[in-house]
N, C-alpha and C positions, 0 to 999 in steps of 0.2 A: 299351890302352896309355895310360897316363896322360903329362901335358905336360910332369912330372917327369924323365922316362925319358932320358938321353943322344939327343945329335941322330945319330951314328953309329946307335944302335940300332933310330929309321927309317930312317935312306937304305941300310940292308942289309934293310931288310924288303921284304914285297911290296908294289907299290902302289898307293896308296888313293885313292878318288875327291875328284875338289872339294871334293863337300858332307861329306865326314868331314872334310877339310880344316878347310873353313869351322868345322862343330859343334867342331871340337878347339881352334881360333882364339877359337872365341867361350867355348869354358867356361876356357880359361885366362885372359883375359881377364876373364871375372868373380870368378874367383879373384885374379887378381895386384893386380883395383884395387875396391875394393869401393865401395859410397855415398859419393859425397863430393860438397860444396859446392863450385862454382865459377861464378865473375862473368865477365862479357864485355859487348856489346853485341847485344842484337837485330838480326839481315843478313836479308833476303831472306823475310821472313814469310809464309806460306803457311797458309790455313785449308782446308782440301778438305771436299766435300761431306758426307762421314762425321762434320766434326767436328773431328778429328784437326788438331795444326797442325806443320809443317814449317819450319824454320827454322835458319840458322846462328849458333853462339856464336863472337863473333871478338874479338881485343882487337888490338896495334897491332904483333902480331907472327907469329899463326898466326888459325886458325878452324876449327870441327869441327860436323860435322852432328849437328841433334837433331830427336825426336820428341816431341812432347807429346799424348798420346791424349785423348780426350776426356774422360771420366770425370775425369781430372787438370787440363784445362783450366776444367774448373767451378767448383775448387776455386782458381783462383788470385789473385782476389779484386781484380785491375786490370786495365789493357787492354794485352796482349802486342801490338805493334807495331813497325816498325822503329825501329832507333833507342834504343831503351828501354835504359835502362841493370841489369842485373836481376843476379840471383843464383839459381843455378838446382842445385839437388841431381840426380845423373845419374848414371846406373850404364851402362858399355859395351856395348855390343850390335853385330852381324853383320846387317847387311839380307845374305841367301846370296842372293835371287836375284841380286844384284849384285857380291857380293860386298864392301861398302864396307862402310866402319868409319862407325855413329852413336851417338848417346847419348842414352840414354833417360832423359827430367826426369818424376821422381817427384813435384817440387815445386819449387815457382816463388815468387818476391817480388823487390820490386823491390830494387835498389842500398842498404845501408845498414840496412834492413829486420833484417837477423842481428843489426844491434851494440843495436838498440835492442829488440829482443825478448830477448837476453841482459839489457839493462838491466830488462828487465819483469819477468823471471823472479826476479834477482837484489831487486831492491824488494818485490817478493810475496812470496818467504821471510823477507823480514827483517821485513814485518807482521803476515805470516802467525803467524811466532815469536813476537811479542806479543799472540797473542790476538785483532786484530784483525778477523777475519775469523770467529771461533769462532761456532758456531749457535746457543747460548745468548743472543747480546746481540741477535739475531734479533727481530723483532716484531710482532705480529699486523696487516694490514692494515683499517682501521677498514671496517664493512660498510657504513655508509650515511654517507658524506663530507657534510659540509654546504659544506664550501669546498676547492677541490681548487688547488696550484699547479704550476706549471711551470717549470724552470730550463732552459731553451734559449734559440737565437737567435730573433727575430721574424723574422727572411729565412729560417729553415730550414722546408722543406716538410712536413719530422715536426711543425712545432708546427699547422698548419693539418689534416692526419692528426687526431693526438689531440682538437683542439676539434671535429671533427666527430664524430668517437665519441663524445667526452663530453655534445657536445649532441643525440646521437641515445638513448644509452645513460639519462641522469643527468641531462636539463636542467635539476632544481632546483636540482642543487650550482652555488655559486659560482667560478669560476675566475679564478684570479690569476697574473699571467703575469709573473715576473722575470727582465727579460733579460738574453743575457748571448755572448759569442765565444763557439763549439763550437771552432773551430779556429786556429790561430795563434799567435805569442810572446803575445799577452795574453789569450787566451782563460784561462787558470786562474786566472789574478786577477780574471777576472771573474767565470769558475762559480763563486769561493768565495766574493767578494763578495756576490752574488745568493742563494749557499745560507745565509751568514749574517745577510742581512736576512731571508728566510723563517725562522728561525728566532728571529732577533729581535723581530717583528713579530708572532708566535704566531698566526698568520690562517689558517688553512691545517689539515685533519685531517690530508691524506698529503701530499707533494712526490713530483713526478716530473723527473729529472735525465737529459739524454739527446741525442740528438740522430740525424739517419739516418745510412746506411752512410757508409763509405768508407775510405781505406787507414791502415795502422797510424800513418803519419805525421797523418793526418788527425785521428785516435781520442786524440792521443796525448794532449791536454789530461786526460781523464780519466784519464788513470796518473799526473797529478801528484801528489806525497806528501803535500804542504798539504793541496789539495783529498781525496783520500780518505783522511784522517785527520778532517777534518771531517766527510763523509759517516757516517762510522762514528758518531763523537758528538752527531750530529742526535738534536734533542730530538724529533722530526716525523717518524715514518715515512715512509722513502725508497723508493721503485723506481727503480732505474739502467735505463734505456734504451737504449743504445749502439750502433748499428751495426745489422747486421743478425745473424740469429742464428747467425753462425758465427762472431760479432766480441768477443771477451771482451776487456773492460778492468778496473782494479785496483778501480775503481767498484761494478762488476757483483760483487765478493767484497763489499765494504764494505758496500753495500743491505743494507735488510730483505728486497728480493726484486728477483732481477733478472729483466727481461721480454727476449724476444729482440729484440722491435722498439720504438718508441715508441707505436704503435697497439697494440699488446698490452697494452704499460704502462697504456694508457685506458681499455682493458678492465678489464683486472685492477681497477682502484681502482673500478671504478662496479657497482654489479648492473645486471640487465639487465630491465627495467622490467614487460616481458612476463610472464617469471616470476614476479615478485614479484607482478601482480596473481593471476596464476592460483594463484598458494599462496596468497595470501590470500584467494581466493575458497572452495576448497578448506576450508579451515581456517572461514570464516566457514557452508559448507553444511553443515561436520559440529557447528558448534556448534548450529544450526537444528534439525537433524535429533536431537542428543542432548535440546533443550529440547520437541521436539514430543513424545518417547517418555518424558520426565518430565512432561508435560502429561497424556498419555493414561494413566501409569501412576494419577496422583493422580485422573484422571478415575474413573477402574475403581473406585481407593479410597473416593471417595466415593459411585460407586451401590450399591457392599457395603454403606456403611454406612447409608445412606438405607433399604435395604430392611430391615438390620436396627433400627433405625427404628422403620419404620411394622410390623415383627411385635414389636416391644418395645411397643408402645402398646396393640396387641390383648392382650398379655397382662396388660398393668397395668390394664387396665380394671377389672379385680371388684376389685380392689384399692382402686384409686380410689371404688368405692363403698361399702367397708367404710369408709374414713377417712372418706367424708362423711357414715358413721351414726355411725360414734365420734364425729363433731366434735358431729353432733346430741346425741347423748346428754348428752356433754361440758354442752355450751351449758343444755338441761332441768336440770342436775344444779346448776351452777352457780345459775343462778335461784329453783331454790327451797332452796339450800341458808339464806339468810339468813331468810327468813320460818321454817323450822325451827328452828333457832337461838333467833330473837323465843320464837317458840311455847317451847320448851324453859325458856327462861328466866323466861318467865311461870309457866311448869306447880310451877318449883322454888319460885317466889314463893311462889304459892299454900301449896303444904307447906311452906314454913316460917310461913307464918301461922298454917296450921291445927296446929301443934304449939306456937303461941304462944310461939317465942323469943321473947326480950325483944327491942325494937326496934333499940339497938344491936349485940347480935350478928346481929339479920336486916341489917341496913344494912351493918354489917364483910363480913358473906358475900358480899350482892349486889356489895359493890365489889370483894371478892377476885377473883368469877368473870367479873364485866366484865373486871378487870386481865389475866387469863388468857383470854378469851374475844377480846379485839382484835385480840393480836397473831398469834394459831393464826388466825383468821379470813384475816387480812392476808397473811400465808403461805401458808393453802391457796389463796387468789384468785390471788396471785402464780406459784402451780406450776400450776394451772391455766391461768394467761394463757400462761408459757413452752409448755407442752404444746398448747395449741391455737395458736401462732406457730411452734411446728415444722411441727405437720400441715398447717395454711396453707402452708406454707413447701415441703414435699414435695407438697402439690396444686397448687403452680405450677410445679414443674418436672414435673410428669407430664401439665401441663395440654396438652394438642394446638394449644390453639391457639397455644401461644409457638412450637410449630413452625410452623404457617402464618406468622408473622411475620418467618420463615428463609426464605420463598418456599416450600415445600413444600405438597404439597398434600393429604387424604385420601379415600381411594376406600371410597363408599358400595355394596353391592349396590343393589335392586331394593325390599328387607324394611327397608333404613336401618342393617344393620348394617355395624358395619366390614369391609372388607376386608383379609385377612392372607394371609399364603402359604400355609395350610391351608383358607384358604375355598375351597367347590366354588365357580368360575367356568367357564361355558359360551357358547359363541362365540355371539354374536349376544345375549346378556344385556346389559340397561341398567342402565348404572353412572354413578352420581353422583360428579363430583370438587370438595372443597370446599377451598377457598382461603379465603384471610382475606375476602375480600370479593365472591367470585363464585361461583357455582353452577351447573359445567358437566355437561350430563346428554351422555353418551360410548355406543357401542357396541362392543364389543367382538368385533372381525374374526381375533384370532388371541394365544395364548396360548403362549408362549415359557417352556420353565423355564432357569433364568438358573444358571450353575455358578460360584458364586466360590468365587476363590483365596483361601484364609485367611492367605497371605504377602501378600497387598496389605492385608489392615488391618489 
């Protein structure tokens, strides 16, 4: 039977107990008066072990009992007490074992609290609507601050908070402290004054704006219009700090970032010191470790090419003794090409005497074949000298010892020949190592064949 139903159409029914009673009492009841706001005075306050607080809502003509459960008294952000002037949202309810009528507060603030949170809401759409808030004009927090300020009071305990984080987190950064009322009729003339010398002043990489908890009358300096319209157009990335983290002010929209607490806010602007060493240790071990395994590559590369090297000199050997018989020959050939020459020119002398040209055309001859005989001479001396300054030239770069003058050394058998990577060596054979200046005589304990990589040379 619903509460709708005619009152005739229970008292001809059968009869029902108390507690249908009561449940019929209380669901119409939450039917006929739904959520609704209402002010009184705090009577008779009662907190019980659970939590839970009891209390009457009275004003200066009735009073009605109410329940405030725990879970909702955590959220009410002052201190319920007698006396307290408040404003309480409360839906009707049936305590049955009693049967009494209480009201159940969903939500609690103090006196006055509704008109200025409509004024909150109301100023935040109208900035909202220009933009002022959009996450576009948002801005990166700078990562290693050199100078950090603060725009709080000196008496508030949030500023003595944040200088310990900053001096445990960041002690290089500089901190600049502009003060200023968090609360009160002058407190906004002064956060804005203070935010615009930090801005004027350009000292500062971030500003941090803020101050700790307390009630929306308390907070209320940061919903000023002036001041968070300036916050917004800080040339200096902002953190809004406000209250505690359940505490939003028009501030907290304006910021480049808003923190829940003002020890958060200290955080946020500084890194954390520890880290920073361990990444950069990090970071400095893998550069170590990259320059060891380029050390060891180029090591590799160079005993490749050392060994090919010393089997390049074994093979240039017969070479190098062919150029030193060519040069010979060279050098014989040169020397007596002139006294041939002499000879030849005497020999033509002779026949043309003995066919007794006249003296002038023997004289015209001999000067012809001088004239022709100096400069052929002068020429071939000339390509001879080039060709014996090449083979010079290629028997000093094949010469072994310009390698000994690289620090390298050559290993002699037993017989004085060289050794190459196809020479038979046997363990316990005596081998000569010759250096530019020293002659170490070695035994050889143990014979390794060595596999290089043709990608490392």
């Amino acid at each position: 039977m619903s509460w709708t139903e005619p009152a005739e159409t229970i008292s001809n029914a059968e009869p029902i107990s108390v507690s249908g009673l009561l449940q019929r009492a209380k669901l119409a009841l939450e039917r006929a008066l739904p959520l609704c706001w209402v002010s009184g005075e705090i009577s008779g306050f009662k907190r019980a072990a659970s939590g839970h607080c009891y209390f009457d809502l009275k004003d200066d003509a009735a009073q009605i009992a109410c329940v405030l459960y725990r879970n909702r008294a955590a959220l009410a952000g002052f201190e319920l007490k007698d006396g307290a002037q408040v404003e309480l949202r409360v839906r009707p309810s049936v305590y049955e074992p009693r049967g009494s009528l209480q009201f159940t507060v969903e939500q609690a603030r103090l006196a006055g609290v509704g008109r200025l949170y409509e004024a909150f809401l109301r100023l935040k759409a109208k900035l909202d609507a220009e933009g002022l808030f959009a996450d576009e004009l948002k801005r990166e927090l700078p990562a290693f601050p050199r100078c950090i300020g603060l725009i709080t009071s000196t008496r508030a305990a949030a500023l003595a908070d944040m200088l310990r984080v900053l001096r445990d987190r960041w002690p290089r950064a500089q901190v600049v402290v502009y003060p200023a009322s968090v609360q009160g009729a002058s407190a906004p003339r002064e956060l804005l004054a203070a935010l615009n010398a930090a801005n004027a002043r350009a000292e500062c990489d971030v500003l941090i704006i803020g101050r700790g908890g307390g009630s929306i009358e308390d907070l209320w300096a940061f919903n000023d219009e002036a001041l968070v319209r300036a916050v917004a157009a800080s040339s200096v990335p902002i953190v809004s700090a406000v209250g505690h983290e359940t505490d939003f002010t028009l501030c907290d929209f304006a910021a480049d970032v808003r923190a829940p607490t003002p020890t958060a806010a200290a955080t946020m602007v500084t890194p954390e010191q520890h880290k920073l060493r361990t990444a950069l240790g990090e970071r400095a071990q893998r550069l170590i470790d990259a320059l060891d395994n380029r050390c060891n590559r180029l090591a590799e590369r160079l005993d490749h090419l050392a060994a090919q090297l010393r089997s390049s000199l074994g093979q240039l050997a017969p070479w190098r003794e062919a150029l030193l018989r060519a040069e010979a020959r060279l050098q014989r050939c040169l020397t007596r090409q002139l006294p041939m020459q002499h000879a030849r020119l005497e020999a033509l002398a002779r026949t043309l005497v003995a066919r007794q040209l006249p003296p002038p055309a023997i004289a015209r001859r001999l000067s012809g074949c001088e004239h022709a005989l100096t400069p052929a001479m002068r020429s071939r001396l000339l390509s001879a000298q080039h060709r014996l300054d090449r083979a010079a030239m290629a028997l000093a770069h094949l010469n072994p010892e310009n390698v000994l003058d690289r620090g390298y050394v050559l290993v002699y058998d037993r017989s004085g020949a060289l050794v190459t990577d196809h020479s038979p060596i046997s363990i316990g054979e005596q081998l000569t190592l010759h250096s530019r200046r020293r002659r170490v005589r070695v035994t050889a304990d143990a014979i390794t064949d060595v596999k290089v990589n043709p990608s490392n040379g």
